[in-house]
Every structure is written in C-alpha cells, then in structure tokens.
N, C-alpha and C positions, 0 to 999 in steps of 0.2 A: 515495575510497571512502565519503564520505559524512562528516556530522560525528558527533562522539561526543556523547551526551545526558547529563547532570550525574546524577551518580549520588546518592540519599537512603541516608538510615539504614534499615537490615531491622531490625525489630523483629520478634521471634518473637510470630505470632498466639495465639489462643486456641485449644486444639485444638478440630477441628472447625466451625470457624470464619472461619478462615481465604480466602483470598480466591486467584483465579489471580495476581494483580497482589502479590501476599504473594511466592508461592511463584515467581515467575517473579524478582522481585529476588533471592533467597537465591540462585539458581542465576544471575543475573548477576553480584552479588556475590563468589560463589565464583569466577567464573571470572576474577574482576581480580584478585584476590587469589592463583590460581595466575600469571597473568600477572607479578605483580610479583615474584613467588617464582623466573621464570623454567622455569615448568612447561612441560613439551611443549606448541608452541603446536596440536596435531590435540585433546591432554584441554581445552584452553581452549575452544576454538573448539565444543568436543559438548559443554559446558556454555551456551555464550549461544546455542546451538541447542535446547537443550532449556529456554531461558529460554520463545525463540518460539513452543514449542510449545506449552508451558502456557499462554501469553499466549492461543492461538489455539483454545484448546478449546471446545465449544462450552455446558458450563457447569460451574458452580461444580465446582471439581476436588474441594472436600470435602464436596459430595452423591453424586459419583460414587464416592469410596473408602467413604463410609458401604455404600454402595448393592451394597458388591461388585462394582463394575463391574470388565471386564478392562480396564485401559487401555492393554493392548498392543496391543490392537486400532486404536488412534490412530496414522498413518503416522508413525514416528521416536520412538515410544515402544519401548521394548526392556525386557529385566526388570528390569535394573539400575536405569534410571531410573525407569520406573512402582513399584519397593521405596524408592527416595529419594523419591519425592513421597509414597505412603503415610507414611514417616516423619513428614515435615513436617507431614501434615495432622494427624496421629494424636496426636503432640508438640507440636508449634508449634516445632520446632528441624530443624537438620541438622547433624547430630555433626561433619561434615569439616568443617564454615563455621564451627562453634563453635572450634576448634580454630587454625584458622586464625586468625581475630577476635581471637584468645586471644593470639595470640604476634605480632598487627602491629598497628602505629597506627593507631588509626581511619580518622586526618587524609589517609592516604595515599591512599586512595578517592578524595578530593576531586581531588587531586593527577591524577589518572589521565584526571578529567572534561577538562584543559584540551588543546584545538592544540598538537600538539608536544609533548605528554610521553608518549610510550608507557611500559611497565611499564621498557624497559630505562634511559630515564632516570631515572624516579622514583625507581626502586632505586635511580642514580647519586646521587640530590638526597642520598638518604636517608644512605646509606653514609659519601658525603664532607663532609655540610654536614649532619649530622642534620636536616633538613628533614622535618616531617612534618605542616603545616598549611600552608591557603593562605596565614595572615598572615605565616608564619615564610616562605615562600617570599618574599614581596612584599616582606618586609625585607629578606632573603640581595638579593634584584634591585634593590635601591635602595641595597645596599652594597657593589654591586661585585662579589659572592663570585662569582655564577654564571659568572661569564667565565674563570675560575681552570679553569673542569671542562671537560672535551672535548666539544667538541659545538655549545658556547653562547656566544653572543655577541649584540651588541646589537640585533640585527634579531630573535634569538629572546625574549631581554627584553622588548623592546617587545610583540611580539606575547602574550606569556603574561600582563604586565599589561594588556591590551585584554581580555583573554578574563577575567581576574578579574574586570574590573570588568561585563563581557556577562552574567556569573553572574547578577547583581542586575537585569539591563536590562529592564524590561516588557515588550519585544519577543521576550524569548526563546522557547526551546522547539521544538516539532515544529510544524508549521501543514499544514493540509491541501494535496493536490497544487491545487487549481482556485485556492487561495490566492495562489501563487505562480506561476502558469501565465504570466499577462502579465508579470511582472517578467522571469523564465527568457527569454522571445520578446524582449524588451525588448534585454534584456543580451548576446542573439546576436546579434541586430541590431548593435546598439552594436559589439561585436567585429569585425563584419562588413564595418565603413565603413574600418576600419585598412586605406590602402591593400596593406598588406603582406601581409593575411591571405588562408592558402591553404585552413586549415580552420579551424571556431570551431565550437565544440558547449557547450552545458550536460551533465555527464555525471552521474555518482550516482544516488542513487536517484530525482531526476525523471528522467532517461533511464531508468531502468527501471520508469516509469510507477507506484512504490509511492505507498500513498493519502496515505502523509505525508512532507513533507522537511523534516531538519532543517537544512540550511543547501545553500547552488549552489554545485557544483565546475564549473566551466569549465575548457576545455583550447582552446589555441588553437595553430594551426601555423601559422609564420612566422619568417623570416631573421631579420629585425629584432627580440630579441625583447624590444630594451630600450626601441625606439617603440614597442610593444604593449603593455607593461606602463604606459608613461606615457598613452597611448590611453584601457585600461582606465581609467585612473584618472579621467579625464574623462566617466565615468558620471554622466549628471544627479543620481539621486539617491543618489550616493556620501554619507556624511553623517560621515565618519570614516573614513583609511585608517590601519590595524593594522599592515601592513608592506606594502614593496615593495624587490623585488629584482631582479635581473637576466633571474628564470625566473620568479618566482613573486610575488603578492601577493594580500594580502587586503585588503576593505573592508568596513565596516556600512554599508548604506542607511540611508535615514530612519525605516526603520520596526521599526530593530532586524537584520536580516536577514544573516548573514554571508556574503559570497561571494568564492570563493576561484578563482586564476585561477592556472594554470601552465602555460609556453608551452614547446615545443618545436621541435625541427628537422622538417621534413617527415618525415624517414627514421623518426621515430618516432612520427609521428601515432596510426597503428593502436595500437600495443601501450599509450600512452599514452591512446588512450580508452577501450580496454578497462580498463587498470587503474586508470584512476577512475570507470569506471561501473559496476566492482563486480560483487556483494556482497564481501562481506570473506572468503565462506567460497567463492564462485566463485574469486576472483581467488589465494585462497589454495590452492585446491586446483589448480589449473595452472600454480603454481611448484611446488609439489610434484610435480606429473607432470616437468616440466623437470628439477629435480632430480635425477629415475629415473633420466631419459635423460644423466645429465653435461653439462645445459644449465643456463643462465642467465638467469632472466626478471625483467625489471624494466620499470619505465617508459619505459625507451628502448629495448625492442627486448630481441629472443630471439637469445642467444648460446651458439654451442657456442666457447669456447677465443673467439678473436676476430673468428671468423667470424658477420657476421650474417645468422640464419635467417628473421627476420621481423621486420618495423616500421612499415612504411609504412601498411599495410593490416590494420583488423580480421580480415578474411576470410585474409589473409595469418600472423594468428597462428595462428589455429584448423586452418588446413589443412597448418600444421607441427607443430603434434600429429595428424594423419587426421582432423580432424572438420570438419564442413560448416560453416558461419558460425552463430553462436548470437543470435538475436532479446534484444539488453537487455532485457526484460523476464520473459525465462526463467531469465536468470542468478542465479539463489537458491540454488543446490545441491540442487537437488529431483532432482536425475536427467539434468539438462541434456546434461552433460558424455558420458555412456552414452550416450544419445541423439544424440547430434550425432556418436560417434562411430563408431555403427553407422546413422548417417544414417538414422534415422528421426524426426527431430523433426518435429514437426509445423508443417504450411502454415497458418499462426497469421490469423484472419480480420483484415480490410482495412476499411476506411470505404467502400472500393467496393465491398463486398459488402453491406454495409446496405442493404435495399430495406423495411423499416419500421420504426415505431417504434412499441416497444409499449403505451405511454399516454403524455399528457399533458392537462390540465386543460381542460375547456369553458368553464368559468365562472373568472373571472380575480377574482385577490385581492379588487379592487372591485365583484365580483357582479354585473359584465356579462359579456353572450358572450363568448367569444373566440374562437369555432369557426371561424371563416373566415380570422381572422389565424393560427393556430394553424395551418390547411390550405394556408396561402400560405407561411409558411415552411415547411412541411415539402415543399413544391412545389418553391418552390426549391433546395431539398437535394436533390430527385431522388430522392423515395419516392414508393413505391409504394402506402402505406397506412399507415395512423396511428391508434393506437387512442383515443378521447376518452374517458377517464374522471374523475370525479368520485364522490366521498363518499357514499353513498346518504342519502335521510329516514330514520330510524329505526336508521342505524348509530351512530351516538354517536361518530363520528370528528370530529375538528375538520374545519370548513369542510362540515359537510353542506349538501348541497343541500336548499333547502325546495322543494314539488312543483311551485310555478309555474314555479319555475327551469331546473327537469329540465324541462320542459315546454318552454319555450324551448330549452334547449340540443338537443332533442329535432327542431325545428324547423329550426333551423340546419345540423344534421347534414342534414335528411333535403333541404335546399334543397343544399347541395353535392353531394351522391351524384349529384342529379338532373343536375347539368351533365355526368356521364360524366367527368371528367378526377382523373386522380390528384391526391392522393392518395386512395384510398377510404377514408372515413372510418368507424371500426367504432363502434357507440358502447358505449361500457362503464358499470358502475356498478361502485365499490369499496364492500365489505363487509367487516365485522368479523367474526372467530372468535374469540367467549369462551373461556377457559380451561377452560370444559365441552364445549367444540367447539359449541356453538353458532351459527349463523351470520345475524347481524343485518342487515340485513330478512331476510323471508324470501327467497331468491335465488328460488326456485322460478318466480313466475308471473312474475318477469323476464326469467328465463332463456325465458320459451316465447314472449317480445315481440321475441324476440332480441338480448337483452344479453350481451354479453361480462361472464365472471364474473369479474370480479377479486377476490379473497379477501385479507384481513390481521392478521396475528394481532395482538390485542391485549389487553396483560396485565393486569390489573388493580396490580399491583404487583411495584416492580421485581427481578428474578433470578427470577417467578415461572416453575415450568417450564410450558410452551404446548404438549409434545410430543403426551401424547394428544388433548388437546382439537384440534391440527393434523389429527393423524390420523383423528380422529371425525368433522372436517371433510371434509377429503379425500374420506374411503370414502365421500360423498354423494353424489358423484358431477356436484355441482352446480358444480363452481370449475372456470376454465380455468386462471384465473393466482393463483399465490399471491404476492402483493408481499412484497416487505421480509423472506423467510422466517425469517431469523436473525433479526430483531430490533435487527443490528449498527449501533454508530453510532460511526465513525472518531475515536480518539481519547478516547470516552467509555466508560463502559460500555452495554454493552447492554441494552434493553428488558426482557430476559424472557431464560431458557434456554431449549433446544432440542436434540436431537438429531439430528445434520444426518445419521448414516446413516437411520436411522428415517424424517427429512422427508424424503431422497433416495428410499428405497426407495417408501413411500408414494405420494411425486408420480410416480413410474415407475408405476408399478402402474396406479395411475389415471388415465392420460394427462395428470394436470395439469402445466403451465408452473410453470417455478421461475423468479423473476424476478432479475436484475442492476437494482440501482437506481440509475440513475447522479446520485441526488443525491451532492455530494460528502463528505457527509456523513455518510451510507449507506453504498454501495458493498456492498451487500449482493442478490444472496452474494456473499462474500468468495472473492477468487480461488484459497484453498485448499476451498472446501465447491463450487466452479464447477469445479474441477477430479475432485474425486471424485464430483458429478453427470454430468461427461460420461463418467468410467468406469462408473459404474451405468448410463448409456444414458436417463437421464432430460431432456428437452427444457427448453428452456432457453432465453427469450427476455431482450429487453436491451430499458431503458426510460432515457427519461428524466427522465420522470416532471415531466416542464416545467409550471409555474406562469403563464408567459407564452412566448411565440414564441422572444423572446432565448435562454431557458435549453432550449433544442432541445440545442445543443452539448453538454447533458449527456450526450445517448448515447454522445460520445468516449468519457466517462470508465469507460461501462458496457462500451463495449467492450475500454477500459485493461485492466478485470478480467478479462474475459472471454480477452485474448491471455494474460495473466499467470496464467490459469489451465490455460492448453495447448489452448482451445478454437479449432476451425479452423472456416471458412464452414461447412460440412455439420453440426456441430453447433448451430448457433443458429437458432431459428423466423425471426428477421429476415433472413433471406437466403433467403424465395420473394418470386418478383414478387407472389405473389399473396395476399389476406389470411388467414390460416391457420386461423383460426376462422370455419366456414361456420357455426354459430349466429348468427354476427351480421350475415349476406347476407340475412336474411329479413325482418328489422326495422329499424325507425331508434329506437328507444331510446325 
C-alpha cells in the first residue's frame, strides 16, 4: 500500500502564521501517536485524512481562518475539524498532540518511519526492550535482543538496518510519477521474462497514477515463487538487496529507490493487487465491510469461515461485496466504494478518446521552429488538432517570443494548415494576469487575428493571493484557456493562492477552459480541483504543454489527473474530432 515517508519534528508555529504544511504534520503526528497508543484504527485513519486535506487546500489555511472563512465548505472538512484547525492557527498548538507529546518519547515517531514497524510493534520494541530511538533500536539489533520478541527475526533485522541507514540516503524521499515511469516499465518487463510468471504488475500508488511515489510495490503471480524472487533479484540496476524470502523481497536500485516485490499463488492474484494498490484508507475500508459481513479479507483472498469468496480476480473481489470493478486510480476513499456499489461510477476517459492537444511550444528551447515537428508527432499519435502556443512580447513570461519569432512560427503554422491534413494547427499566444487582473499584452487585437487565448496567472510574490485579479481577468471576456490555474507545483509549494470555487465558478460563467497541465511537475489542476470543476459543469481541457515533440506523452500524465479526478470522455474539450475554438479557424496567428 505504498511506503511510509519519515516523519520530522512539529514545532508549534507562530499564531497566525503558520503554514498548511505546519498544520497538516500536527494532524499526521497525532494520528501516529493514537496509532502507537493502539487507538481505533477509523480515529487514526480521519486524522491522516484530514492531514490530506489541509495539505490540499487551496491557500494559506491562516489567511482563510483570519478571513472568517467557513471551511466546512471544503469536501471532508466537518465542525470538529475546521474548530481544531482554527485552534492551531489561532495558538500555534493542538491541546490533544500536546498532551500526547507530553506522556511519549519523542524517538518513537522515528521508530514508526521504518518497513516493518507498524505502531503494534513499536509499542512491542517499546514495552519489552524500552526502545525509544533509532540508535537505541540499531544497538538492541546488533545485540541479539530483537529476536527474543515475537515477530522478529533476521530477515526483519536485516531489513530495518537497511531502512535506517536509506534515512540518510540522498536518493531518498517522494520523486515525481514521470520520474519513475521507465524504471516502474522496466521492472515489469523484467518480472515478465520469469518463465513462470502468470501475472506481474507494479501496484501502489504508481498504479494509481498519484503525481508522486514514494517507493514500487510489485506483486507477481507464480508457482515458482522462490525462482521469481531469485529472478527478481537479477534486476540490472539492483544496487543492494535489503531482504529476500520465500514470498517477498526488497531491493535499492542505484539511484536510491526501494522496490518491494511479493509473489503469490494465482488463486490470490486479484485480492493481492488490490491490497497493494491501495490507498490505505480504500483497502481499509473493505476489510471493514468484510468484517460486517463475518468475512475475512487479506492478501490472499476473501474468506467467509474457510470457504473462498474471491482471489483470483480484481473484479472478483469487488463483485463479492455487489460492486462493479473499481478503476485504481479512483481508489482514495472519495466516494469510490458508494459509487461502485450503486454502480454508477463513472466511464473514466481513454487515450483513445484523445482527439487533441491543447498546447505545446512553436519555438523550441533553441529559438527555432518547431511547428512541423511538433505537427508530425502529434500526427503520429492520431490527433486531430493541436494547439501551438508560446509566451507572447510584452508578457514578461520567461521564454517570450520576440516579434520576428512569432512571425515565423506564424508562417509555419499557416504552411501546415495549407496541406489539409490533421492535425489542424490552432495557433495560440500565452498571456500573463497580474495580480490586478491585468492581462499582459493586450489580448484584444489578438484575439480579432484569431489567436487562441491562453491566459496565466502570475504572481508577483510567492502565496500572493491571484483570486480577484483571475476573476477581473476572466469577466473580460478575452481568455479561452486559463493555464496552470492553481499555480500548483508537485511536491513544492505553490506559486500564488487561489480560490478554486471562485476560479471554478468564474471560468463556468465565462465559458473559459480550465487547464490540466501535464507538465509533471504541474499537474495543475490537481485531480481534486478537476474533480469539483466537472461538478460545477465548467469545461476543462488537458495539455501537454510539450517543449519539444518527445514530451507530447505529457498529455498521458494530464489525463492521469484527469481519470483521478472522475472525469469521463464527455467532460474534456479534447475528445471532438474537431478544433473547439472557432476563434482560431479564422487566422493563422
């Protein structure tokens, strides 16, 4: 279900001050610390959901409690928890974390980071070997003690000092999904060639297309499963193996990267790639339904008594609870589960429903064309039409075009149109929206040459809020596509704040495009602000925003977002054959 990310110290901010990334660790924190306490795992589990949420707000959570905002209004905000976030802002504390901090070892947090220790053994380290640091662990493990306690033994030693020393490894951490994309292909492949193997997946959160993984769980089905584990191990760039066992092993690649492999019998395929592809709170919450029902669900299949219900087949587990097969990519506990079991989930769109793409670059990093190569690959992929944009003069974006430029790339477009053959090239210009809503050039006498408007907010400084100046934008009536809406950048902070109902309501209103950016570093909008545009009814296109022809394949990643947001064909502008902006049927740019 994914790996665990090393937990830091919560220091209480300054009130008012304070940061989402503050307030999201107090509420991770607290929820490992009821873990270790052996608290109800459903109060753990609505604590590192409401870590998520605050993570995913779309700004600063203590301009919005200044502000009076209601933040119940935020899907999975409730009173309870939008009164504990006011606390925190309002304090810089949260009385139940204080309290708890108060009466446990710091050290045991660390403890909780590593492969193999959930809270019920920590508590065991704790209890019988007062253990409460990682050094004090790594001593207990190099004196023998851990083997004394139930559970552990030298395959789990080995692997917990691997992970101690992975703590310090410069390869550590979360890495973006495109990051890891070839190694993931690589490693199935590789599983693949084991003459033995009947199935081999990468599961986790790359199987559920999330924009970041912290490490590859693979699951493979085969007889054999102790030449599949030696197989595995014969991964080129293996670069250290952690353990290997009978069913299960780990490795580091060379670049730091841990990948975790556990094989099974055919009979439990299905229920075993479900419960490593996660989330922690899907997979939890369908033992719990099993439970209901006086079943038994684990990694090898769904048992009532000793009877088995399901195993073989994902589809096979789902439609032993009544629910239709659930798309990995929906599995977050957003509602999936209702949905799948009143069978309405949604027919999530396809790469073969892609019929364009809604920009990428004319003018290539070295300030030549690139309109023709740009229109040859996108030929090849079987579009239908392709939007070419660049930077305008007088936007102050990086990489503006100077006018001879535009001039040329103006020319190239208008010599491809001319041959009749897809893809039709639209041509675009990207514009800047000041934080007064300003919009740099003036789009106007563009828009009447027939340019595609593409609009981008940008902030002068960072968390600045961009909401109205978006808005003041918008109601001009001059933008088709808004780029980059949120600002958002995977694993960073983001550009600027924003109010994604406000931007959503707005770009409805106005018939403006809210963009998917499939740089992978983007990915904005994010598949929950993609999700509550297509329930506001507001249009919604997916770019790739390609720099050169190669990075085409970013639109995969916009449409990653895109399924991960519940969006089906009928909601995305890129699925007509035909180019959706007649503004730009009149001109060549």
């Amino acid at each position: 279900m994914g790996g665990k990310a090393p937990h830091r110290k919560v220091a209480a901010g300054t009130p008012g001050e304070i940061t989402n990334s503050e307030v999201a660790a107090m509420f991770r924190t607290l929820a490992d610390l009821l873990a270790i306490e052996g608290a109800n795992p459903f109060r753990v589990e609505a604590y590192r959901r409401a870590a998520r949420i605050v993570e995913g707000l779309p700004r600063p959570v203590a301009a919005m409690v200044a502000e009076g905002e209601d933040l119940t209004r935020f899907y999975g905000i409730g009173k309870d928890l939008a009164g504990k976030i006011r606390t925190i802002v309002e304090t810089g504390r949260l009385p139940l974390l204080d309290e708890m901090l108060a009466r446990m070892p710091e050290g045991l947090l660390d403890l909780l980071s590593l492969p193999g220790l959930g809270p019920a053994r920590v508590r065991l380290l704790h209890e019988q070997l007062g253990i409460e640091t990682l050094r004090e662990l790594e001593d207990a493990i190099r004196a023998g003690k851990l083997r004394r306690l139930p559970g552990f033994g030298p395959k789990t030693e080995e692997k917990i000092l691997a992970a101690i020393a992975r703590m310090r490894h410069p390869g550590g951490g979360r890495r973006l999904l495109a990051e890891v994309e070839e190694t993931a292909r690589a490693i199935e492949t590789h599983l693949g060639t084991f003459p033995g193997t009947i199935h081999a997946a990468v599961a986790g959160s790359f199987r559920r297309r999330k924009e970041s993984v912290g490490d590859l769980d693979c699951v493979m089905a085969v007889e054999d499963g102790a030449g599949a584990i030696r197989h595995f191990l014969t991964f080129p760039r293996r670069a250290e193996t952690v353990s290997a066992g009978i069913t299960r092993a780990t490795i580091l690649l060379d670049d730091g990267l841990q990948v975790d492999l556990r094989v099974v019998a055919p009979e439990s395929w299905g229920t075993t790639l479900a419960y490593f592809t996660g989330s922690r709170a899907h997979t939890l919450a369908l033992r719990h339904l099993a439970r209901e029902k006086g079943w038994k669900l684990n990694e090898y299949g769904l048992f009532a008594g000793e009877r088995r219900l399901a195993g073989p087949t994902e589809a096979g587990l789902y439609a032993a609870f009544g629910m239709e097969w659930i798309p990995p990519e929906l599995r977050e506990m957003r509602g999936e589960l209702a949905a799948a079991s009143a069978h309405r989930l949604p027919e999530l769109a396809t790469r073969a429903d892609i019929r364009g793409d809604g920009r990428v670059r004319g003018i290539g990093p070295d300030g030549r064309v690139i309109v023709a190569r740009q229109a040859e690959a996108a030929r090849r992929a079987g579009l239908a039409w392709l939007g070419i944009a660049d930077p305008m003069p007088g936007s102050g974006l990086r990489g503006a075009l100077a006018e001879d430029a535009l001039s040329r790339r103006a020319e190239a477009i208008a010599r491809w149109n001319r041959k009749a053959i897809a893809p039709r090239l639209l041509p675009a210009g990207i514009f800047a929206i000041d934080p007064s809503g300003r919009i740099r050039p003036d789009p106007a006498p563009w828009r009447a040459r027939g340019l595609v408007i593409v609009a981008r907010p940008r902030a002068t400084a960072l968390h600045e809020d961009m909401t109205d100046g978006v808005e003041k934008a918008i109601a001009t009536g001059l933008i088709d596509i808004l780029a980059t809406p949120t600002g958002r950048r995977v694993l960073e902070s983001a550009e600027f704040s924003i109010d994604p109902v406000r931007l959503i309501e707005a770009a409805r209103a106005n018939d403006v495009c809210l963009e998917i950016c499939g740089i992978p570093q983007r990915l904005d909008l994010s598949d929950v602000h993609a999700r509550m545009a297509r329930k506001a009814g507001a249009r919604i296109l997916l770019a790739s925003a390609a720099t050169t022809p190669e990075r085409q394949i970013q639109i995969g990643y916009a449409l990653d977002q895109a399924r991960r947001g519940w969006l089906e064909a009928k909601d995305l502008v890129n699925t007509r054959d035909t180019p959706p902006f007649s503004v730009a049927i009149s001109g060549e740019g």
